[in-house]
mmCIF file of the N, C-alpha and C atoms, coordinates in Angstrom:
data_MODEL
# 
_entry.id   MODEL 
# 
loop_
_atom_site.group_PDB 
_atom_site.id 
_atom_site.type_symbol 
_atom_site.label_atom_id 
_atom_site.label_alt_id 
_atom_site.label_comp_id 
_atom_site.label_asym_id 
_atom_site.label_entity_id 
_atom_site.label_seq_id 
_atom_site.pdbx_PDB_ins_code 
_atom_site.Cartn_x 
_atom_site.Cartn_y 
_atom_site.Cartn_z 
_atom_site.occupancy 
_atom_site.B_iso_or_equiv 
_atom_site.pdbx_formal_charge 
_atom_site.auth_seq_id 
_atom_site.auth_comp_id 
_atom_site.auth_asym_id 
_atom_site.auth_atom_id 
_atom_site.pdbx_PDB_model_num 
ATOM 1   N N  . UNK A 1 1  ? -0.759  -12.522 -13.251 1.00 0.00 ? 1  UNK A N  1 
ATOM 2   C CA . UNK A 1 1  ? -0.080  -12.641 -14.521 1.00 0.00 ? 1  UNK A CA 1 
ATOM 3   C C  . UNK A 1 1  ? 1.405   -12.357 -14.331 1.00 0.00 ? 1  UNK A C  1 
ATOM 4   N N  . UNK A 1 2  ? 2.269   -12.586 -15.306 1.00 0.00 ? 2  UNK A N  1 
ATOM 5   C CA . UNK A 1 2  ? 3.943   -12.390 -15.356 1.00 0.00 ? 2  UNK A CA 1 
ATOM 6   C C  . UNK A 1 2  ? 4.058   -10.775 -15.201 1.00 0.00 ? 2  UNK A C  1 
ATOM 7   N N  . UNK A 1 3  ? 3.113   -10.247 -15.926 1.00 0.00 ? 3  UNK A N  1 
ATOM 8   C CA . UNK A 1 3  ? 3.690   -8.779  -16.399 1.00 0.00 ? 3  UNK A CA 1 
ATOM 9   C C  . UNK A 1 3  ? 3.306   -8.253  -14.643 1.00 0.00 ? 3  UNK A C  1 
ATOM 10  N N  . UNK A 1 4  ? 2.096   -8.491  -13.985 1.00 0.00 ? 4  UNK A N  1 
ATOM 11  C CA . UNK A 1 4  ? 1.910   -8.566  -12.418 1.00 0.00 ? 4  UNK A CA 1 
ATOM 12  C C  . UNK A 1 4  ? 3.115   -8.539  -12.258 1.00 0.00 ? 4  UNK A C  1 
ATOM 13  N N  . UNK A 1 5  ? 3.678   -9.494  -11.597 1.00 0.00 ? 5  UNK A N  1 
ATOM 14  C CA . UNK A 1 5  ? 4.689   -10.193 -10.578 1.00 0.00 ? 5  UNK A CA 1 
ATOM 15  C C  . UNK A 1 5  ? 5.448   -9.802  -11.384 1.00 0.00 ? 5  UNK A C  1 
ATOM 16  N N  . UNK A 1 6  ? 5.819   -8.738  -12.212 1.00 0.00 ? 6  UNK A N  1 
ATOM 17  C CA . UNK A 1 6  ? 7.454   -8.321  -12.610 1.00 0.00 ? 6  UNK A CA 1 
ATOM 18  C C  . UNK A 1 6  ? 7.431   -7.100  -11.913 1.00 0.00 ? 6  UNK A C  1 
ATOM 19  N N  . UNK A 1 7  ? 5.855   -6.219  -12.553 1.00 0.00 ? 7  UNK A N  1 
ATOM 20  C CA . UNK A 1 7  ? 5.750   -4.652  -12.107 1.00 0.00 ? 7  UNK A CA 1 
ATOM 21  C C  . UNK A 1 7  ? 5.791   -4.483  -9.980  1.00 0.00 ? 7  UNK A C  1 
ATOM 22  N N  . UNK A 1 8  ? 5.338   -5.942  -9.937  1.00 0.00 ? 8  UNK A N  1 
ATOM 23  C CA . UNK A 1 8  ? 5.593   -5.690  -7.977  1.00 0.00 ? 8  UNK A CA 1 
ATOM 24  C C  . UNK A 1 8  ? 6.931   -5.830  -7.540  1.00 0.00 ? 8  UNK A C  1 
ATOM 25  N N  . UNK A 1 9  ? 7.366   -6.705  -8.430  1.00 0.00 ? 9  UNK A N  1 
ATOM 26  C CA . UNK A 1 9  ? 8.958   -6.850  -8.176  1.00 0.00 ? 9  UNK A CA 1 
ATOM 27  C C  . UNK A 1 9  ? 9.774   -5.672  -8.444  1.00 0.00 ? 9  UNK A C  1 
ATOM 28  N N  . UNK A 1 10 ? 9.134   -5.308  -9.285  1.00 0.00 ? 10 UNK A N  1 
ATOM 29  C CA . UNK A 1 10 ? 10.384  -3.673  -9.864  1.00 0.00 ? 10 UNK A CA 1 
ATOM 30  C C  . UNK A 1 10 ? 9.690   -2.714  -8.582  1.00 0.00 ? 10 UNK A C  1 
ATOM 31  N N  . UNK A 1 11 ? 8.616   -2.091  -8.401  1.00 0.00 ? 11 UNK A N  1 
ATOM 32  C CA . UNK A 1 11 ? 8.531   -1.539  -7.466  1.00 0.00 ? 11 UNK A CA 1 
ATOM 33  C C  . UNK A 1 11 ? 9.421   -1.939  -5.951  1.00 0.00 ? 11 UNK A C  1 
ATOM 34  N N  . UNK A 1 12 ? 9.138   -2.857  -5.453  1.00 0.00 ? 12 UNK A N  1 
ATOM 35  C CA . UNK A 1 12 ? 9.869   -3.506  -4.710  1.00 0.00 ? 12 UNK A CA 1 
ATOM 36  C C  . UNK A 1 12 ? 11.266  -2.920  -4.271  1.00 0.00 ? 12 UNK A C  1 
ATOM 37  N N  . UNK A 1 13 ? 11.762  -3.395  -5.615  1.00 0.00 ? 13 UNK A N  1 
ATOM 38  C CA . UNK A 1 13 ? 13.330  -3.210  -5.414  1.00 0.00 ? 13 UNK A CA 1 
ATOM 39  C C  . UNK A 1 13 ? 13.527  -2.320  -5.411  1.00 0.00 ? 13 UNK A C  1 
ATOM 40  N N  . UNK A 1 14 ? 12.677  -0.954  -6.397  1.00 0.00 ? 14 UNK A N  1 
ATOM 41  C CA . UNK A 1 14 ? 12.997  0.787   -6.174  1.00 0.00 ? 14 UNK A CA 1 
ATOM 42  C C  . UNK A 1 14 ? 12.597  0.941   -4.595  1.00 0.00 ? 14 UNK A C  1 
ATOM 43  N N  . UNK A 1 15 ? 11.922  0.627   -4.164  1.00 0.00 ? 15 UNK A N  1 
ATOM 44  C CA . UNK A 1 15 ? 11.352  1.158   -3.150  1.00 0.00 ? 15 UNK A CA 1 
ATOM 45  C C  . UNK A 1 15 ? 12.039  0.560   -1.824  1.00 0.00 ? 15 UNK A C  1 
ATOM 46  N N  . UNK A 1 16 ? 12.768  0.014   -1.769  1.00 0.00 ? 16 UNK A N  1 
ATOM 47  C CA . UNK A 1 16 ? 14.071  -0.481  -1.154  1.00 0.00 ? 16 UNK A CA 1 
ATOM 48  C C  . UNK A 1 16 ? 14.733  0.315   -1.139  1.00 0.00 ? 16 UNK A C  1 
ATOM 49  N N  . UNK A 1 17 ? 15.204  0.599   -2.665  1.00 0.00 ? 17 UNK A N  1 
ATOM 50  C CA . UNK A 1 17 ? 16.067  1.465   -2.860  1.00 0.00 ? 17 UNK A CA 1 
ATOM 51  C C  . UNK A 1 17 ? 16.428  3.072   -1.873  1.00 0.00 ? 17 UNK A C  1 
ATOM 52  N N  . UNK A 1 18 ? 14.993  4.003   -1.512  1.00 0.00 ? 18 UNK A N  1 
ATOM 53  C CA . UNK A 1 18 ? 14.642  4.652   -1.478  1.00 0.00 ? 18 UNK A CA 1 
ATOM 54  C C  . UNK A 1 18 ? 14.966  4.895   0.398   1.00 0.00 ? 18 UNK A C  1 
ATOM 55  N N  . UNK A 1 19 ? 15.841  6.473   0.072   1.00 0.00 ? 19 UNK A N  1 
ATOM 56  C CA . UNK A 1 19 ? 15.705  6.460   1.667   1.00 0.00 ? 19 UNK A CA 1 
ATOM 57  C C  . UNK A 1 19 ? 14.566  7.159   2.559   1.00 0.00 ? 19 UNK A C  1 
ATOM 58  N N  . UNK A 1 20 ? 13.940  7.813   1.517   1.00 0.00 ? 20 UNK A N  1 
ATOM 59  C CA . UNK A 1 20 ? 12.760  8.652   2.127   1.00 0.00 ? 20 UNK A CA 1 
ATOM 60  C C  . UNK A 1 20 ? 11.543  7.574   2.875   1.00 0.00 ? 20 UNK A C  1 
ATOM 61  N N  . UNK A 1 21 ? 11.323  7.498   4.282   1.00 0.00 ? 21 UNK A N  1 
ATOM 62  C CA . UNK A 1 21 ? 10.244  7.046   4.407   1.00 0.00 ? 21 UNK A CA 1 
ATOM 63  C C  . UNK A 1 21 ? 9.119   6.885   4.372   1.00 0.00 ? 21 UNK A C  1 
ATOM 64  N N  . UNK A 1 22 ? 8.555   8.321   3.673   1.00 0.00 ? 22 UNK A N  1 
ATOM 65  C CA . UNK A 1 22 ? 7.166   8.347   2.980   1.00 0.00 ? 22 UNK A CA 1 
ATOM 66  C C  . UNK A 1 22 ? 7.282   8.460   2.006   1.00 0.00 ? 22 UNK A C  1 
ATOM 67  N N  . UNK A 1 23 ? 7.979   8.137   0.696   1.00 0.00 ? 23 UNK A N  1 
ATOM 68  C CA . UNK A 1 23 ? 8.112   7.206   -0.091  1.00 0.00 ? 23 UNK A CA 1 
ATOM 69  C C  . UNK A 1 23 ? 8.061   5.689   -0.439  1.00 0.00 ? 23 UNK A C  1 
ATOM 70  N N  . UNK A 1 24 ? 8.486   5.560   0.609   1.00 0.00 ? 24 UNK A N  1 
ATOM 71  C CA . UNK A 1 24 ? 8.569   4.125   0.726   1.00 0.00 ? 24 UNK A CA 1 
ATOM 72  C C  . UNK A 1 24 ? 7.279   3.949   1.338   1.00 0.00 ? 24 UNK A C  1 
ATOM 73  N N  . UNK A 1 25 ? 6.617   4.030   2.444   1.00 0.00 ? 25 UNK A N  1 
ATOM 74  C CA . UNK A 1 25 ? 5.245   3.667   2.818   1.00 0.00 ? 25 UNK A CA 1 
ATOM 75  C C  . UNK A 1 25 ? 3.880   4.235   1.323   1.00 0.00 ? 25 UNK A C  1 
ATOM 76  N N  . UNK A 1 26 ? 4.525   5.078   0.901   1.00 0.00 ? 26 UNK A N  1 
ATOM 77  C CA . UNK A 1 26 ? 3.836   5.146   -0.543  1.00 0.00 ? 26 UNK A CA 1 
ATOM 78  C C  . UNK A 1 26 ? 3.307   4.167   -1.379  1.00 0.00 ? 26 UNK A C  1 
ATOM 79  N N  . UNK A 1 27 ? 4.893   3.478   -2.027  1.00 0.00 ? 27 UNK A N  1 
ATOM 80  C CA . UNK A 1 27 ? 5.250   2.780   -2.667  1.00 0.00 ? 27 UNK A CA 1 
ATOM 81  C C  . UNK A 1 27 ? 4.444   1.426   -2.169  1.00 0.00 ? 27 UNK A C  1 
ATOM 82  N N  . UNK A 1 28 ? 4.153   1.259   -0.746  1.00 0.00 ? 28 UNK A N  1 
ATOM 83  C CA . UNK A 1 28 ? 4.223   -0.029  -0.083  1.00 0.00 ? 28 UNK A CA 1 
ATOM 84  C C  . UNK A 1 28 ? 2.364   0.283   -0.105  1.00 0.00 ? 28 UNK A C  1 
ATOM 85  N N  . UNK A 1 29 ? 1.538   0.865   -0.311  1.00 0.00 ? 29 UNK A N  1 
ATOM 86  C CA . UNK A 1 29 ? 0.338   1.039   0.049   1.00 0.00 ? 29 UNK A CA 1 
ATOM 87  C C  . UNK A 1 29 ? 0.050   1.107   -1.414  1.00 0.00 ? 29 UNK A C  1 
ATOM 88  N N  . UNK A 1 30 ? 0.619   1.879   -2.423  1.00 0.00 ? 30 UNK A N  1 
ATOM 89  C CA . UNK A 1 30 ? 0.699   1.696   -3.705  1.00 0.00 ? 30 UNK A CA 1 
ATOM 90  C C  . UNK A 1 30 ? 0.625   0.000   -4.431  1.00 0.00 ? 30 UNK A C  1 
ATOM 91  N N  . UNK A 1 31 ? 1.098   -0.327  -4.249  1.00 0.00 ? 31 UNK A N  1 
ATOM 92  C CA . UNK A 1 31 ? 1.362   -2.109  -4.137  1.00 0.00 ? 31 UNK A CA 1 
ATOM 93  C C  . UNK A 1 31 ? -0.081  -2.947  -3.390  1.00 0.00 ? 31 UNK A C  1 
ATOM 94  N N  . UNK A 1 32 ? -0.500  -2.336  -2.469  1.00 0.00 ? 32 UNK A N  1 
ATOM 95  C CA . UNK A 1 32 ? -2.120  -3.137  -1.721  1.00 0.00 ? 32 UNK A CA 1 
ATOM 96  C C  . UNK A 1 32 ? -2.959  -2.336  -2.806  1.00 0.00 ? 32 UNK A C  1 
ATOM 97  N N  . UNK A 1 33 ? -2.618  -1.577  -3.033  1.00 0.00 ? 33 UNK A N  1 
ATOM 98  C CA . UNK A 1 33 ? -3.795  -0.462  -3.383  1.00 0.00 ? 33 UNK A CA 1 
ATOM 99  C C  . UNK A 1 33 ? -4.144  -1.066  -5.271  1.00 0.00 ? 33 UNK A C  1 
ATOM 100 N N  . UNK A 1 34 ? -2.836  -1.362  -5.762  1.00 0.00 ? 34 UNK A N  1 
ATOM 101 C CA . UNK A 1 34 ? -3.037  -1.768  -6.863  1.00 0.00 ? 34 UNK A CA 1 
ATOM 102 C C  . UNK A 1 34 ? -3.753  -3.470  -7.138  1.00 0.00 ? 34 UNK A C  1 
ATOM 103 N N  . UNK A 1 35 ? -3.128  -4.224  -5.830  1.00 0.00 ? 35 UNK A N  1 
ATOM 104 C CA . UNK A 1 35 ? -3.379  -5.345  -5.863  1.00 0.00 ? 35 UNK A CA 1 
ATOM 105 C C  . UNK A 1 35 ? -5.282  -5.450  -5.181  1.00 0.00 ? 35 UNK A C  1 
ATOM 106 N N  . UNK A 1 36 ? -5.572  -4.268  -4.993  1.00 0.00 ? 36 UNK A N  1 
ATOM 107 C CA . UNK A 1 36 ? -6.855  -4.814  -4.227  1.00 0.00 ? 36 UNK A CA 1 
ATOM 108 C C  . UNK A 1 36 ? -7.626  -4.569  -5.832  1.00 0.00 ? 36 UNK A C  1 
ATOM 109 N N  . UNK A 1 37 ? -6.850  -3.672  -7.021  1.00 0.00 ? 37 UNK A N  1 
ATOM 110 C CA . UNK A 1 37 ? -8.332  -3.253  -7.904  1.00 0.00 ? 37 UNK A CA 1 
ATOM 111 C C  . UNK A 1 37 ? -8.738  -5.018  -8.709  1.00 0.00 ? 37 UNK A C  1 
ATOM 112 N N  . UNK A 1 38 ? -7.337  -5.730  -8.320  1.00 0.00 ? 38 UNK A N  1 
ATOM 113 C CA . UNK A 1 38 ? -7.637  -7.066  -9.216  1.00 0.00 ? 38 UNK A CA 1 
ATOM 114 C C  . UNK A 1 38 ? -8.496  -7.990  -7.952  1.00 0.00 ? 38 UNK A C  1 
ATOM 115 N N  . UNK A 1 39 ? -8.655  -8.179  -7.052  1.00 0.00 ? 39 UNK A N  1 
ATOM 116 C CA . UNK A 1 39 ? -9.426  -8.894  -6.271  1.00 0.00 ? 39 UNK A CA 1 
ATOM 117 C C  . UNK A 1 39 ? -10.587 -8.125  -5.755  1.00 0.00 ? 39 UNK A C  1 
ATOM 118 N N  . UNK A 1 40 ? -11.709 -6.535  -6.606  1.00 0.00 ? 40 UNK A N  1 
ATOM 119 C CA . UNK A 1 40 ? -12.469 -6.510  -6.187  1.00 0.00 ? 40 UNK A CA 1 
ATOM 120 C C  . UNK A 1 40 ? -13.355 -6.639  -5.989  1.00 0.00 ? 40 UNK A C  1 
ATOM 121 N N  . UNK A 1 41 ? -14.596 -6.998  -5.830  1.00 0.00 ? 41 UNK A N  1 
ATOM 122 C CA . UNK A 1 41 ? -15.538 -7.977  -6.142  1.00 0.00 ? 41 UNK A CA 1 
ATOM 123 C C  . UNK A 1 41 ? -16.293 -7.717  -7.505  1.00 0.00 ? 41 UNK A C  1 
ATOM 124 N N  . UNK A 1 42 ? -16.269 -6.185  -7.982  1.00 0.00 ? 42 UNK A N  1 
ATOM 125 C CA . UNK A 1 42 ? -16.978 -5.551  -9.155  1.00 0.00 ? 42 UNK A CA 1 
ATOM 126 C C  . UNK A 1 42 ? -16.511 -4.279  -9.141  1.00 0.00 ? 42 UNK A C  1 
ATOM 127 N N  . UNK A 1 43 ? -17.260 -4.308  -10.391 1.00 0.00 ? 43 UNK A N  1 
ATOM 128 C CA . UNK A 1 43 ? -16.630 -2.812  -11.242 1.00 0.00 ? 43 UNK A CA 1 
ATOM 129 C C  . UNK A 1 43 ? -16.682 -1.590  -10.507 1.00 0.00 ? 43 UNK A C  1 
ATOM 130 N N  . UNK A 1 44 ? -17.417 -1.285  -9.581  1.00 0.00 ? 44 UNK A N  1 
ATOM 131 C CA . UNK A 1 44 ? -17.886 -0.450  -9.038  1.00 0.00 ? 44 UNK A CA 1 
ATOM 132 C C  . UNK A 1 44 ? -16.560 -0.233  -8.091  1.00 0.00 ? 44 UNK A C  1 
ATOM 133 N N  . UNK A 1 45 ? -15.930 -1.597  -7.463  1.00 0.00 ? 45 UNK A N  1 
ATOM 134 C CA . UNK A 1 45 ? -15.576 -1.219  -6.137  1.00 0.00 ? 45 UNK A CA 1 
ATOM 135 C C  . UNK A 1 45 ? -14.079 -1.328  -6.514  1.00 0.00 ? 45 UNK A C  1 
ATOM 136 N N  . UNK A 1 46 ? -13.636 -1.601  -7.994  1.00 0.00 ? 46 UNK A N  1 
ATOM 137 C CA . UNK A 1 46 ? -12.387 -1.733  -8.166  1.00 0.00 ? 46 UNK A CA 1 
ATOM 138 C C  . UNK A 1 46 ? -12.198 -0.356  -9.201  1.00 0.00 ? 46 UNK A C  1 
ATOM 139 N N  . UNK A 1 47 ? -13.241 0.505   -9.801  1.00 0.00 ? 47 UNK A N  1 
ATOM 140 C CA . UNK A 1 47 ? -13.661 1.823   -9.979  1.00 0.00 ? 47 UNK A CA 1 
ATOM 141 C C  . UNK A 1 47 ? -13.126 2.588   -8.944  1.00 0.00 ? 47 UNK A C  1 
ATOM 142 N N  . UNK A 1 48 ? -13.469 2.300   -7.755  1.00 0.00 ? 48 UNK A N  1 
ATOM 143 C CA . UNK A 1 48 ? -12.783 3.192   -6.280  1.00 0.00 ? 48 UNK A CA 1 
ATOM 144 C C  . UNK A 1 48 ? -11.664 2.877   -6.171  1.00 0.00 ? 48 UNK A C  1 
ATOM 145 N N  . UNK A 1 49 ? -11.249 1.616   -5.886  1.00 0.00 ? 49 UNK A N  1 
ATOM 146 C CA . UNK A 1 49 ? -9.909  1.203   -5.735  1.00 0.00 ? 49 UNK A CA 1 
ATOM 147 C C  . UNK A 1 49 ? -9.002  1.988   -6.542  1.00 0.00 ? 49 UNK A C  1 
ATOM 148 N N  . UNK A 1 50 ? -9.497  2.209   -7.952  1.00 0.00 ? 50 UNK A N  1 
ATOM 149 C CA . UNK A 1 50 ? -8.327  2.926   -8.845  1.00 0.00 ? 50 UNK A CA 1 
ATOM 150 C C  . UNK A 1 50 ? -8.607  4.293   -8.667  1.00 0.00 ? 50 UNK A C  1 
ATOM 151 N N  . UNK A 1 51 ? -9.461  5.082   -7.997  1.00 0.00 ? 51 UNK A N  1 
ATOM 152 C CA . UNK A 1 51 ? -9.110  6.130   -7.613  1.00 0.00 ? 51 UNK A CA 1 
ATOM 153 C C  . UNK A 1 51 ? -8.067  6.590   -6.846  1.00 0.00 ? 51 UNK A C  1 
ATOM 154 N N  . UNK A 1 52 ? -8.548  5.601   -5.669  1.00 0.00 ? 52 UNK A N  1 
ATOM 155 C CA . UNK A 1 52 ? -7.688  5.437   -4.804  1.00 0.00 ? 52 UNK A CA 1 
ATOM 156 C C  . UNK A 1 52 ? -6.029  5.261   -5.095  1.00 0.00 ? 52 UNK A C  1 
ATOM 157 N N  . UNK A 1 53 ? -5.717  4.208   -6.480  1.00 0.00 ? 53 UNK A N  1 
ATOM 158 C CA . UNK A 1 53 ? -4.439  4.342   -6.671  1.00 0.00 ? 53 UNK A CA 1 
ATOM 159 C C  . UNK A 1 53 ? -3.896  5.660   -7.152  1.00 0.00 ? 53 UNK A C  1 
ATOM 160 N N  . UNK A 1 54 ? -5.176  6.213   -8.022  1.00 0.00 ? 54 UNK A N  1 
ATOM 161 C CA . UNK A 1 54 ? -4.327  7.962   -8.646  1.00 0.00 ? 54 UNK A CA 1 
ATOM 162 C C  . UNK A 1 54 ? -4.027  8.214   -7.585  1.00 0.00 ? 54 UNK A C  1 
ATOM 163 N N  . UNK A 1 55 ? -4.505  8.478   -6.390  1.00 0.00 ? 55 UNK A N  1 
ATOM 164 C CA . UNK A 1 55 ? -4.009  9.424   -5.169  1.00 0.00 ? 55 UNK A CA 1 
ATOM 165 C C  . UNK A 1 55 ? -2.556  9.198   -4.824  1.00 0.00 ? 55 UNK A C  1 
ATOM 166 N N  . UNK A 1 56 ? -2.869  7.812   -4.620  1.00 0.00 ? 56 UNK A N  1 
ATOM 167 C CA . UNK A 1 56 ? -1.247  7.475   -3.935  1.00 0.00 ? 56 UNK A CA 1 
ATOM 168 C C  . UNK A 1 56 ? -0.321  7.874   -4.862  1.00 0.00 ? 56 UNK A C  1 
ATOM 169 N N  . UNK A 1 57 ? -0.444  7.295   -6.183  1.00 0.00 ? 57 UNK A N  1 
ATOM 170 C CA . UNK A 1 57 ? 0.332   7.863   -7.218  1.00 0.00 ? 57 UNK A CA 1 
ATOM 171 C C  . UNK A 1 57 ? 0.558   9.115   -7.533  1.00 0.00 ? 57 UNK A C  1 
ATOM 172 N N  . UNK A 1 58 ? 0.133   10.122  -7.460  1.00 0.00 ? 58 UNK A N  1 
ATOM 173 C CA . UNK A 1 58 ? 0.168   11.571  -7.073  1.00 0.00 ? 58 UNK A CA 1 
ATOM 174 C C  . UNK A 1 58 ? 0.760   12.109  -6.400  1.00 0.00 ? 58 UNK A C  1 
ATOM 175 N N  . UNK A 1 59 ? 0.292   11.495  -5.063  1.00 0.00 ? 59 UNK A N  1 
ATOM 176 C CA . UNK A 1 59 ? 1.619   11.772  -3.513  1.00 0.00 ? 59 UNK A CA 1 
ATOM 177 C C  . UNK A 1 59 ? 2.529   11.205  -3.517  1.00 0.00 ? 59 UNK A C  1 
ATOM 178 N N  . UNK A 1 60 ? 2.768   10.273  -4.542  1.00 0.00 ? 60 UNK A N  1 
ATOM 179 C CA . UNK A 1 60 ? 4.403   9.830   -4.952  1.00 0.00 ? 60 UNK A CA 1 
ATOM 180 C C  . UNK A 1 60 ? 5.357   10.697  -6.120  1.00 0.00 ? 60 UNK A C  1 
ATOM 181 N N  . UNK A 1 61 ? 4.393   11.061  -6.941  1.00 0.00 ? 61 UNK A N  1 
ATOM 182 C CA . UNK A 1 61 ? 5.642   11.708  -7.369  1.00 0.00 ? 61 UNK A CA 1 
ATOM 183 C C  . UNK A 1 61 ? 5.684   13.662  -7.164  1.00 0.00 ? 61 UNK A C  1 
ATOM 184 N N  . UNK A 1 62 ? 4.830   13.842  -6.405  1.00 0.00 ? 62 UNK A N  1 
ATOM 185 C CA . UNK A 1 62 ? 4.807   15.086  -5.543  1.00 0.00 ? 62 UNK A CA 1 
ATOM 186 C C  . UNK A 1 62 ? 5.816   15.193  -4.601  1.00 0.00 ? 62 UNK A C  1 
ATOM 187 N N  . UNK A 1 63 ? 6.105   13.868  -3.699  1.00 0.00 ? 63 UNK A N  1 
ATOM 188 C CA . UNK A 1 63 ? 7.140   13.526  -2.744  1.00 0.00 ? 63 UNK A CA 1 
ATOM 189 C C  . UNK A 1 63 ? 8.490   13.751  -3.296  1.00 0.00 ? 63 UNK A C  1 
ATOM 190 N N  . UNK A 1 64 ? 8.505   12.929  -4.065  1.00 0.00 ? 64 UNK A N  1 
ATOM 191 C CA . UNK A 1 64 ? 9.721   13.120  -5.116  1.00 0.00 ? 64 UNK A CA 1 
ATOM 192 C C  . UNK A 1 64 ? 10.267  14.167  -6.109  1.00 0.00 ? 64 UNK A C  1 
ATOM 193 N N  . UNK A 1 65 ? 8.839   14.935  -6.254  1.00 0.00 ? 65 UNK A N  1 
ATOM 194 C CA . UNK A 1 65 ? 9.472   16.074  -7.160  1.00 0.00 ? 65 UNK A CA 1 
ATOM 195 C C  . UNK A 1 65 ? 10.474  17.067  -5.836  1.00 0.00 ? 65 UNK A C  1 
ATOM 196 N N  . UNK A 1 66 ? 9.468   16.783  -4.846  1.00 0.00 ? 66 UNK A N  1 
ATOM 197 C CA . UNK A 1 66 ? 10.075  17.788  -3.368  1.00 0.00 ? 66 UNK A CA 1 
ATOM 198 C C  . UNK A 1 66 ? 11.651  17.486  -3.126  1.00 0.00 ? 66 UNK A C  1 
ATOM 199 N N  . UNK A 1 67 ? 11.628  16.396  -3.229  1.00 0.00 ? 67 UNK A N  1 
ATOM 200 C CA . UNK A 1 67 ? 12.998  15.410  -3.036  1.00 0.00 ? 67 UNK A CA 1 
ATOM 201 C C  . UNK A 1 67 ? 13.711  16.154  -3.699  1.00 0.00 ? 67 UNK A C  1 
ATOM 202 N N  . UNK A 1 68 ? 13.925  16.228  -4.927  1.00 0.00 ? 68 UNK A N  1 
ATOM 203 C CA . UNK A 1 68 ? 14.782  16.609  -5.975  1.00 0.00 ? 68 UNK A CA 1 
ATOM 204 C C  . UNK A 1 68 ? 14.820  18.070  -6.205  1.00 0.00 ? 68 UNK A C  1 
ATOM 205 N N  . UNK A 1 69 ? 13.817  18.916  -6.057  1.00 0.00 ? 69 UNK A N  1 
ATOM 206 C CA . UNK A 1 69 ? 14.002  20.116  -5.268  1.00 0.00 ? 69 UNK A CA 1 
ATOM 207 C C  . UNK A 1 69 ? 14.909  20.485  -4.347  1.00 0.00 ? 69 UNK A C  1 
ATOM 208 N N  . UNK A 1 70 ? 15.000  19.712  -3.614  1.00 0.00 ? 70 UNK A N  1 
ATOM 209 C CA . UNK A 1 70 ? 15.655  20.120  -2.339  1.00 0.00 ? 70 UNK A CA 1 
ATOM 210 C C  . UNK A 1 70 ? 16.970  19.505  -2.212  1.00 0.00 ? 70 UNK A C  1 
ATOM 211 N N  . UNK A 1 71 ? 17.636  18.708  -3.137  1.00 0.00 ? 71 UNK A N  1 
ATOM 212 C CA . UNK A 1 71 ? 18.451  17.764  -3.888  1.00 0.00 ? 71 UNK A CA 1 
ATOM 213 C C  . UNK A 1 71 ? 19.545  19.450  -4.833  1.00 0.00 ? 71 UNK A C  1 
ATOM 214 N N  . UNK A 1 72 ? 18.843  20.114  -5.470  1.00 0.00 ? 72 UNK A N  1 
ATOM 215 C CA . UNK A 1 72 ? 18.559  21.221  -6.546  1.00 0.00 ? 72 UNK A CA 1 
ATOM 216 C C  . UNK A 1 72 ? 19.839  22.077  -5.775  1.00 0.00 ? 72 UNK A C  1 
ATOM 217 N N  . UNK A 1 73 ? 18.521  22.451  -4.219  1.00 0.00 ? 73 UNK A N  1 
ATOM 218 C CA . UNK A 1 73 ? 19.242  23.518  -3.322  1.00 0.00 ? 73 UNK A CA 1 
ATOM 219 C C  . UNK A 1 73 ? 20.518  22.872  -2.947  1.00 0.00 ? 73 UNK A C  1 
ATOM 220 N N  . UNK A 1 74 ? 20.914  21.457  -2.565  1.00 0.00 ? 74 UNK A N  1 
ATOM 221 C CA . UNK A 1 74 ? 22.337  21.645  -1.758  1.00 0.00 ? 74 UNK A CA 1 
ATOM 222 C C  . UNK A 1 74 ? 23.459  21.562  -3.013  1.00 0.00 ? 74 UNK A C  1 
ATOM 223 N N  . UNK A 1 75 ? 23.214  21.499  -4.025  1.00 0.00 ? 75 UNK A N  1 
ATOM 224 C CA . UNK A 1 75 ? 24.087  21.451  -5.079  1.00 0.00 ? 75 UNK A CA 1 
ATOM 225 C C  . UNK A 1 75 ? 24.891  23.127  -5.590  1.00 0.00 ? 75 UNK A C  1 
# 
């Protein structure tokens, strides 16, 4: 769908953006991880899949809260 292929595109470009590299491999597994819950064969296995995305999504903005923490200290 459009609203798809806008939300991969905006990720994308943040995640470009981004100099942290486990952020970015986040972001980039975040993106398979979301795209596998629409190609999974059934409910069951796209049920996991979106578990699977809370996680990543979790360790992304855990990463980032750290980021900005430590962003906090050199200021």
């Amino acid at each position: 769908s459009d609203a798809y292929l806008q939300y991969v595109t905006e990720v994308m470009l943040l995640s470009s953006r981004i100099r942290d590299e486990e952020v970015r491999g986040l972001a980039d597994k975040l993106r398979e991880q979301t795209s596998g819950v629409g190609n999974s064969p059934d409910r069951e296995a796209a049920e996991q899949q979106m578990l699977a995305v809370s996680y990543t999504h979790e360790a992304i903005i855990n990463r980032i809260g750290l980021l900005i923490r430590e962003m906090d200290e050199w200021a």
